[in-house]
KEVEX-720268 format. One record per residue (C-alpha): x, y, z; residue in one letter; residue number from 0. Coordinates in Angstrom, 3 decimals, always signed. Layout:
residues N
REC     east    north       up resn resi
REC        X        Y        Z    A  NUM
...
This chain:
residues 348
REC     east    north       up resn resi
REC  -12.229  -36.189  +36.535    X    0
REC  -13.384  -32.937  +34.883    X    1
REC  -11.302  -31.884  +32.314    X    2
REC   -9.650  -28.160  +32.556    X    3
REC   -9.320  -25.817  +29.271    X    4
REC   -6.232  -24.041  +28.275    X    5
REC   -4.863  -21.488  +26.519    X    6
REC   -1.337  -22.518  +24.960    X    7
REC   -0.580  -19.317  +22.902    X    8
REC   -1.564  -15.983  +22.187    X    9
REC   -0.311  -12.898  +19.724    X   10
REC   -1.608   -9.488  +18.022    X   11
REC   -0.789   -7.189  +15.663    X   12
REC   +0.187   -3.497  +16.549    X   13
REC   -3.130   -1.824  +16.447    X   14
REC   -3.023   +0.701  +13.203    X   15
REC   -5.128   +3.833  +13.241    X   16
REC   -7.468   +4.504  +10.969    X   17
REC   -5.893   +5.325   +7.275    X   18
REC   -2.331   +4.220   +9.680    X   19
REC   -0.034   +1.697   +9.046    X   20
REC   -2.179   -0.829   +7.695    X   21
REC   -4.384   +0.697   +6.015    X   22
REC   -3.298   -0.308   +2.748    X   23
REC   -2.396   -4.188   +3.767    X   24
REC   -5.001   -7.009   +3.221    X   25
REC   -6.864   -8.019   +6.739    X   26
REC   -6.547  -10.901   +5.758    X   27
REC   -2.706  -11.124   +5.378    X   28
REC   -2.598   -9.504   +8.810    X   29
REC   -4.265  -12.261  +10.277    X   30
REC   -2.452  -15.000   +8.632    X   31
REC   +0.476  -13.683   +9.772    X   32
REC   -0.396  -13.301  +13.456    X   33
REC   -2.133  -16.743  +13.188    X   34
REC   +0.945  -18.301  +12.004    X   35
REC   +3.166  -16.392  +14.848    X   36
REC   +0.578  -17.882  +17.144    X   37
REC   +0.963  -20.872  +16.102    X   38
REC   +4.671  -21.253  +16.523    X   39
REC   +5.105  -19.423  +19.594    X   40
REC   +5.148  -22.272  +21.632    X   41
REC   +7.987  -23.531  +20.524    X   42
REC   +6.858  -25.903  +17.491    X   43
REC   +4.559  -25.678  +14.619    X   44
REC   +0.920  -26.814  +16.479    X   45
REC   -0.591  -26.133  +12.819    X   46
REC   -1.762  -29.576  +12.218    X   47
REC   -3.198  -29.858  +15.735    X   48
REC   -5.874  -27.325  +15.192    X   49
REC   -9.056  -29.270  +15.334    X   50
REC  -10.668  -25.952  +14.339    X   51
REC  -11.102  -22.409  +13.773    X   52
REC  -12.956  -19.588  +14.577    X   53
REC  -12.783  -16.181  +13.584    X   54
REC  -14.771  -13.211  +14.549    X   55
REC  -15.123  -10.220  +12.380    X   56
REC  -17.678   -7.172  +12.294    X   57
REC  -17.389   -5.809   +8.608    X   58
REC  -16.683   -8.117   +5.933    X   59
REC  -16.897   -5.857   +3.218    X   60
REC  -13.198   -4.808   +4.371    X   61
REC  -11.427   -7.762   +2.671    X   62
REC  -11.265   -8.561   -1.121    X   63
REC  -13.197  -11.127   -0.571    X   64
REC  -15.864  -11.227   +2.197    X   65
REC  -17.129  -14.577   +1.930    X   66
REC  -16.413  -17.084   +4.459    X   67
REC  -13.256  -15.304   +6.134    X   68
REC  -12.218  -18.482   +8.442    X   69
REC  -12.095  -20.796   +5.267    X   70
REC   -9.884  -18.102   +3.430    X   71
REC   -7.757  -17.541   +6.473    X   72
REC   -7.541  -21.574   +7.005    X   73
REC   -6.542  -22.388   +3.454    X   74
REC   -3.601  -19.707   +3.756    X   75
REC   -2.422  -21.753   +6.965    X   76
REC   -2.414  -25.103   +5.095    X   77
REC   -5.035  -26.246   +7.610    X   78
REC   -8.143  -27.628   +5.920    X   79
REC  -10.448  -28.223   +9.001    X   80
REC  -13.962  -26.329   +9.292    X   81
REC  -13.956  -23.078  +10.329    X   82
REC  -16.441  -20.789  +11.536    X   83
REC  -16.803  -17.034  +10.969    X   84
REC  -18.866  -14.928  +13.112    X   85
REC  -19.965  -11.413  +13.953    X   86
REC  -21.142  -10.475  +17.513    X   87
REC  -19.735   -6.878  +17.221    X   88
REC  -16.717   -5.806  +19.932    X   89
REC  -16.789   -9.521  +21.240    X   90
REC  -16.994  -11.115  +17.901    X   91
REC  -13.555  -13.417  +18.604    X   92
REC  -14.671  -14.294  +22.385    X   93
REC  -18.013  -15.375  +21.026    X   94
REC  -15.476  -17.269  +18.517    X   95
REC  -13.516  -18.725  +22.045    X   96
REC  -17.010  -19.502  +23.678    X   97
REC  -18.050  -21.445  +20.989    X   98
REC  -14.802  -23.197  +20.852    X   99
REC  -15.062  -24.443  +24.780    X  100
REC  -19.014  -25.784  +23.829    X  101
REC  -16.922  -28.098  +21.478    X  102
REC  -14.741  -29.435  +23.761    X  103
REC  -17.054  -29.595  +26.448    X  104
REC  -18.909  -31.413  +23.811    X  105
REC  -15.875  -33.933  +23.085    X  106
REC  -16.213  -32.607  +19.787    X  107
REC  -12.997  -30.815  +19.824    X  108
REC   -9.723  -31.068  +21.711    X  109
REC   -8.416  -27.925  +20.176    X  110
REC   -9.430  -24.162  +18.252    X  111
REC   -7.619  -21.545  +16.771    X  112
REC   -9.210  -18.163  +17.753    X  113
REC   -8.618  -15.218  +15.571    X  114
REC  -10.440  -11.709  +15.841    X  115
REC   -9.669   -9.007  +12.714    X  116
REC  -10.997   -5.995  +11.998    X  117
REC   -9.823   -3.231   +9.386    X  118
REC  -11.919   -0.381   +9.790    X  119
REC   -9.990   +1.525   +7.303    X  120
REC  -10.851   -0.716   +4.343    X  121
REC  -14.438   -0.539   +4.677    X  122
REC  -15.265   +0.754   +1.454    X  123
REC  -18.980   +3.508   +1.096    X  124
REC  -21.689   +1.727   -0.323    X  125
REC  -24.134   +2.066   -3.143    X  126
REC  -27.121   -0.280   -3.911    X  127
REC  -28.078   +2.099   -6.867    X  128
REC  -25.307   +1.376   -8.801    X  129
REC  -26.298   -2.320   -8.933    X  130
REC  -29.449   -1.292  -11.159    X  131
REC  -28.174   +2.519  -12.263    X  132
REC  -29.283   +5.551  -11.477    X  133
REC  -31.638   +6.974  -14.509    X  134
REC  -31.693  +10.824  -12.982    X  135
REC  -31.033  +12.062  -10.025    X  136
REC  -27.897  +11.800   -7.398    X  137
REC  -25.892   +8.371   -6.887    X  138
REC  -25.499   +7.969   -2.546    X  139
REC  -22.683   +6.056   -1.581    X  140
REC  -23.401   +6.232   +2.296    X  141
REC  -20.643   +4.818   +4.879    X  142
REC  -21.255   +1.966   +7.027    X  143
REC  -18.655   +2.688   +9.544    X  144
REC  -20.134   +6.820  +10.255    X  145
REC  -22.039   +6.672  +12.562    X  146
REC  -21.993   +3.145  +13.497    X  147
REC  -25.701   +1.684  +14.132    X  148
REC  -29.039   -0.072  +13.930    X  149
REC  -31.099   +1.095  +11.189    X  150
REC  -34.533   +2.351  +13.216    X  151
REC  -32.254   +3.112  +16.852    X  152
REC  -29.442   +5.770  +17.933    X  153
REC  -25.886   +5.564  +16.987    X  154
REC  -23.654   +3.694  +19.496    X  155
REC  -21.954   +7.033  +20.556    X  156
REC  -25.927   +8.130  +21.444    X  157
REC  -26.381   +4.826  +23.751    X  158
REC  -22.837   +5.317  +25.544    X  159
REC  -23.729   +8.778  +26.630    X  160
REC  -27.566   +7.930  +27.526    X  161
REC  -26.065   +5.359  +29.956    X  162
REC  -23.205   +7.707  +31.276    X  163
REC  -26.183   +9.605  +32.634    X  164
REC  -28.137   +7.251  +33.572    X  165
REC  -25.504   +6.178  +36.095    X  166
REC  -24.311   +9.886  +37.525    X  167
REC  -21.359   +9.215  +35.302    X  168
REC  -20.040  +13.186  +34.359    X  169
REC  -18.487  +14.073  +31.213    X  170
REC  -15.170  +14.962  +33.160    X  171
REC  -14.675  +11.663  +34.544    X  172
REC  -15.303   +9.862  +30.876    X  173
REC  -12.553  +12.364  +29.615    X  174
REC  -10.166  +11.694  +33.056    X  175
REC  -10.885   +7.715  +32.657    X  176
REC  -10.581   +8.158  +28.724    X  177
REC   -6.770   +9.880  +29.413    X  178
REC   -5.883   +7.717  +31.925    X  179
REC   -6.060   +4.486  +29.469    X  180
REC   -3.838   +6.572  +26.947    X  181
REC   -1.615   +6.841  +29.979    X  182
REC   -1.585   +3.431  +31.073    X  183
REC   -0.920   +2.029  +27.879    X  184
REC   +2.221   +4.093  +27.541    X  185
REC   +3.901   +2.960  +30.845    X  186
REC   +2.533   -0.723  +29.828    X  187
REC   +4.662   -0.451  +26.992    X  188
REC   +7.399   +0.984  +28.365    X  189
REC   +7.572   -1.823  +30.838    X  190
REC   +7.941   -4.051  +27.536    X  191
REC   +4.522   -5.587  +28.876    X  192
REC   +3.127   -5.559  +25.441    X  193
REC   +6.508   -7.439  +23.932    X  194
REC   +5.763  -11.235  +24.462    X  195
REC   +2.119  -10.742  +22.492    X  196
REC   +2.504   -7.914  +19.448    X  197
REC   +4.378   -9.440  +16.563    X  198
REC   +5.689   -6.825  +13.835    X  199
REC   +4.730   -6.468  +10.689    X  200
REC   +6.625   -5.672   +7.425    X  201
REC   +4.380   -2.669   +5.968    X  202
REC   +4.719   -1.364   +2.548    X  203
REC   +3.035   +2.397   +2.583    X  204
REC   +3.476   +4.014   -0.958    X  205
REC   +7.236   +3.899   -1.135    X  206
REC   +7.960   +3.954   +2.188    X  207
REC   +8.626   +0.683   +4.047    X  208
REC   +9.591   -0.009   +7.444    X  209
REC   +8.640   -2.530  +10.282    X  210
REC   +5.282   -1.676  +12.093    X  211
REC   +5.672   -3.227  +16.034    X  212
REC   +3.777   -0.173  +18.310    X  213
REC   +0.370   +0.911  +18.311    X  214
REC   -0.596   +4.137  +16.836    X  215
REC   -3.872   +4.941  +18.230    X  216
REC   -2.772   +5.553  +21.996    X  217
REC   -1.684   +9.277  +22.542    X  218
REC   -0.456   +9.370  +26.257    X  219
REC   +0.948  +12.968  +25.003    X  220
REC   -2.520  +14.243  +25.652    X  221
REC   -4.204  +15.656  +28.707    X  222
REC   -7.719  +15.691  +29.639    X  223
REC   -8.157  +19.745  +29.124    X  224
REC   -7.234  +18.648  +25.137    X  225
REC  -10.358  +16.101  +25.438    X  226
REC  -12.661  +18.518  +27.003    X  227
REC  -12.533  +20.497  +24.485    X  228
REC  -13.667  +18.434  +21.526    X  229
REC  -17.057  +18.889  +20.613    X  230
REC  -19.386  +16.339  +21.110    X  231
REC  -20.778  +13.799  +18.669    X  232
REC  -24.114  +12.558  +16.832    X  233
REC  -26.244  +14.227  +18.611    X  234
REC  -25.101  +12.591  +22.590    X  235
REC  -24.539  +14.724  +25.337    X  236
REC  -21.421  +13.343  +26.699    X  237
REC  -19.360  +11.346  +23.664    X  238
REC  -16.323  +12.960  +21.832    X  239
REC  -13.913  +11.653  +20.011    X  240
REC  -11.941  +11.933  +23.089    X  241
REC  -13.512   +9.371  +25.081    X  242
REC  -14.979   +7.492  +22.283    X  243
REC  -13.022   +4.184  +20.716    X  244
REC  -10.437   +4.959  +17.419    X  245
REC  -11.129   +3.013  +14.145    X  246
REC   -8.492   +0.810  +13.975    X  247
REC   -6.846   -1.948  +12.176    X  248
REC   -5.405   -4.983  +13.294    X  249
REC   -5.922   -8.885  +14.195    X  250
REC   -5.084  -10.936  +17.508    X  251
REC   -5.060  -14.678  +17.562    X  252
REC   -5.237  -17.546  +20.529    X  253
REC   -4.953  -21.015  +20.849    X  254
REC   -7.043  -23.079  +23.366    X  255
REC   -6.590  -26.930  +24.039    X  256
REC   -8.351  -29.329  +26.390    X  257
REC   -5.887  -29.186  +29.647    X  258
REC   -5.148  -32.948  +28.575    X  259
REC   -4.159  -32.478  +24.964    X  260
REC   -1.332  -29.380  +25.490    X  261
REC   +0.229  -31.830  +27.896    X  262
REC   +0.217  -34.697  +25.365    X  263
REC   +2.389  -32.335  +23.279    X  264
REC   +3.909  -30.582  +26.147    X  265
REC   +2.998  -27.255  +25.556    X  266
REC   +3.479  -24.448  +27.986    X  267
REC   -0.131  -23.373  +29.520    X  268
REC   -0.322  -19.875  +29.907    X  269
REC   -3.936  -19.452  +31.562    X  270
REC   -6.646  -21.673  +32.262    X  271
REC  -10.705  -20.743  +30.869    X  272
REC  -12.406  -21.237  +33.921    X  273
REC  -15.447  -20.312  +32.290    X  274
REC  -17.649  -17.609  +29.797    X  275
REC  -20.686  -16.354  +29.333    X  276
REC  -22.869  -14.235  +26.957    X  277
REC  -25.387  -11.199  +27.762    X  278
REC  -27.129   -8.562  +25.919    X  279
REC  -29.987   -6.154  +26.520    X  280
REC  -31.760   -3.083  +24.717    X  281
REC  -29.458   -1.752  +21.908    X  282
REC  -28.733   +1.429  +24.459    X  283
REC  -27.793   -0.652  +27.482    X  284
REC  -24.375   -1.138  +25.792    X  285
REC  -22.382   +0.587  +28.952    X  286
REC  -23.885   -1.891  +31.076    X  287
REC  -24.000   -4.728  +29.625    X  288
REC  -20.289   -5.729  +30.491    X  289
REC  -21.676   -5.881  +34.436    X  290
REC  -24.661   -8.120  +33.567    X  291
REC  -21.787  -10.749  +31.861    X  292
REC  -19.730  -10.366  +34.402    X  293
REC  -22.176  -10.818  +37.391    X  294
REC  -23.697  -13.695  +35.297    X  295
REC  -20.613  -15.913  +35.187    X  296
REC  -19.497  -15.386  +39.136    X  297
REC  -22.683  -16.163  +40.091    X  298
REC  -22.944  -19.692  +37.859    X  299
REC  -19.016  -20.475  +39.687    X  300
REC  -20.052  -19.429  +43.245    X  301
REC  -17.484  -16.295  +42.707    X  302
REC  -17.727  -12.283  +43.308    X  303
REC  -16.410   -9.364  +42.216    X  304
REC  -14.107   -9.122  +45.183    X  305
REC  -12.638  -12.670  +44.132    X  306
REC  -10.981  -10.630  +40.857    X  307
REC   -7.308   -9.086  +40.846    X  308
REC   -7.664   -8.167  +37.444    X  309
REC  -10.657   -6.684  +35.168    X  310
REC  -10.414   -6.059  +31.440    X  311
REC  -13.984   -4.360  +29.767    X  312
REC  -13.872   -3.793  +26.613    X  313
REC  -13.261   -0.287  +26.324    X  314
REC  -15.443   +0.548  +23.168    X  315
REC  -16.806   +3.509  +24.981    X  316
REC  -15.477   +5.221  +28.580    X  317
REC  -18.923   +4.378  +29.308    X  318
REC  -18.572   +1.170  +29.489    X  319
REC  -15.829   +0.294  +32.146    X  320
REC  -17.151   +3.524  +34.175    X  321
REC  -20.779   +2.279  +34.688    X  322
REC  -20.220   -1.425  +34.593    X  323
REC  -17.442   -1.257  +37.250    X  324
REC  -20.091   +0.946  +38.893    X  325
REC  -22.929   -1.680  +39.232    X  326
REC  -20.814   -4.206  +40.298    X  327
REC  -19.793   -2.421  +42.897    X  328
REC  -23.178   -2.233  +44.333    X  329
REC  -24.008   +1.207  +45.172    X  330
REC  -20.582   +1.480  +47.195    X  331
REC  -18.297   +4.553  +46.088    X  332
REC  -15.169   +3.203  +47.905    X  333
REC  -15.721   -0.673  +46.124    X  334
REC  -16.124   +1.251  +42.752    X  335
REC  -13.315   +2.914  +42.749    X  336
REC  -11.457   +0.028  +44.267    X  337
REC  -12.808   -2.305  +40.864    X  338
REC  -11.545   +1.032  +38.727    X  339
REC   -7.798   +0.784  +39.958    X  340
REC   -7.961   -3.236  +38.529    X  341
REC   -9.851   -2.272  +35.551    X  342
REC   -7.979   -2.166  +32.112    X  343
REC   -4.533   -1.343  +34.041    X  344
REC   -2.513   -1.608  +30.621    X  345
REC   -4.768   +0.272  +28.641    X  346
REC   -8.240   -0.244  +27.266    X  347
């Protein structure tokens, strides 16, 4: 009998915006404590069940320490198994949950922790001159985070736009989409949607303190005439900072088991991983490359688009849902905009 994979808990932070909230907590102590919710949400402490963990992060410069984050975040649990810490940009933690089904698949695991943490506002400028000195001349301390890149290729904001147009996609409807996830997220949270997953934080700001439990980067307060008039950005014809992702902090964390061990400890099963898979293409096909991961695990399970109630693409760019939801649909209008209304409903 082939054996089903689970997911037994999951929890976030609130999101922080960039110099927000968190901005002066440790990313590391942010994830410790939302790995540590996670891991007693189910009712007991599954701590000494974890088998291992993963954890996917981008810039590791942001911590005190940026050796080795999974082995730092591990010994703060009390949980001294081998961890792995990874960076596969936006997806960096589902590359983390990917990895974690090969190992059980394997038989080499029966369960993972799953943690994803990011803290864009502690990424500190950079200087490899001061390493040796600087004898005359000016000290550079360029920043790694502005504009976000590949040495030798365009800036991510460059590659969104480039495949807006290649795909008919108009600056107006990156703006309208853009607005509309501002929008959903606010009647998401409204509906206390969001209250089973984000667990509060105690945040110490200067002298102010206070308890941190809604995400700051969503402004449903907006409108799309506000976007469409921000100028555009690094030289792209179509990205602003209006339809373009925040810098944010924050950390999410997720337990999966084989179906055969949560049921051995009788844990509630909140969704079963059916399956995953990985793409990439040319540094600017990042609007599209959602589709080709997406088409690429139906097709391996005998499944189509049409067999989805629910989408969720990582809304890095508006690009990105707009022209992915767009291939998949095939070159019909009405089945795009269809895949649109199921796309990111709470928010991207």
């Amino acid at each position: 009998m082939a054996e089903n994979y689970v997911i037994v808990s999951a929890k976030r932070s609130p999101f922080g915006r960039y110099l927000g909230s968190l901005s002066e907590m440790e990313p590391l102590d942010v994830a410790v404590h939302v790995a540590k919710a996670t891991l007693t949400a189910p009712g007991k402490d599954i701590t000494k069940d974890i088998d291992q963990i993963f954890v996917g992060n981008c810039i590791p410069s942001s911590f005190e320490a940026g050796s080795v984050t999974g082995r730092q975040i591990g010994l703060k649990l009390g949980r001294d198994v081998f961890t792995t810490t990874l960076d596969t940009a936006c997806c960096s933690p589902l590359t983390g949950l990917r990895m974690a089904l090969w190992g059980m698949r394997l038989g080499e695991l029966e369960s993972a922790l799953v943690i994803g943490v990011e803290a864009m506002s502690r990424v500190p400028h950079s200087s490899r001159q001061l390493r040796t000195g600087v004898r005359i001349g000016e000290v550079n301390l360029p920043d790694p985070i502005y504009p976000i890149f590949y040495p030798g290729y365009n800036s991510v904001a460059v590659d969104a736009s480039d495949g807006a147009e290649k795909y008919g996609i108009s600056k107006r409807m990156l703006d309208t989409f853009a607005m509309g996830s501002h929008l959903k997220w606010a009647d998401a949270m409204k509906a206390g949607k969001f209250e089973d997953e984000i667990v509060p934080i105690k945040v110490k700001k200067g002298r102010k303190e206070y308890l941190f439990w809604v995400d700051e980067m969503p402004r449903p307060n907006g409108s799309v005439a506000l976007i469409e008039i921000l100028p555009t950005v690094f030289g792209s014809k179509t990205t602003t900072a209006g339809n373009a992702p925040g810098l944010n902090d924050g950390a999410s964390a997720m337990v999966a088991m084989t179906e055969r061990k949560a049921k051995s400890l009788d844990l509630p099963i909140l969704g079963t991983i059916v399956d995953q898979a990985g793409e990439t293409d040319v540094p600017y096909g990042i609007s599209w490359i959602p589709a080709m991961s997406i088409k690429k695990v139906l097709d391996r399970n005998e499944m189509t688009i049409d067999d989805m109630d629910l989408i969720e693409i990582n809304e890095a760019f508006a690009a990105m849902p707009l022209v992915s939801t767009k291939i998949l649909a095939g070159g019909d209008e009405q089945k795009w905009y269809k895949l649109l209304r199921i796309t990111n409903v709470n928010g991207g």
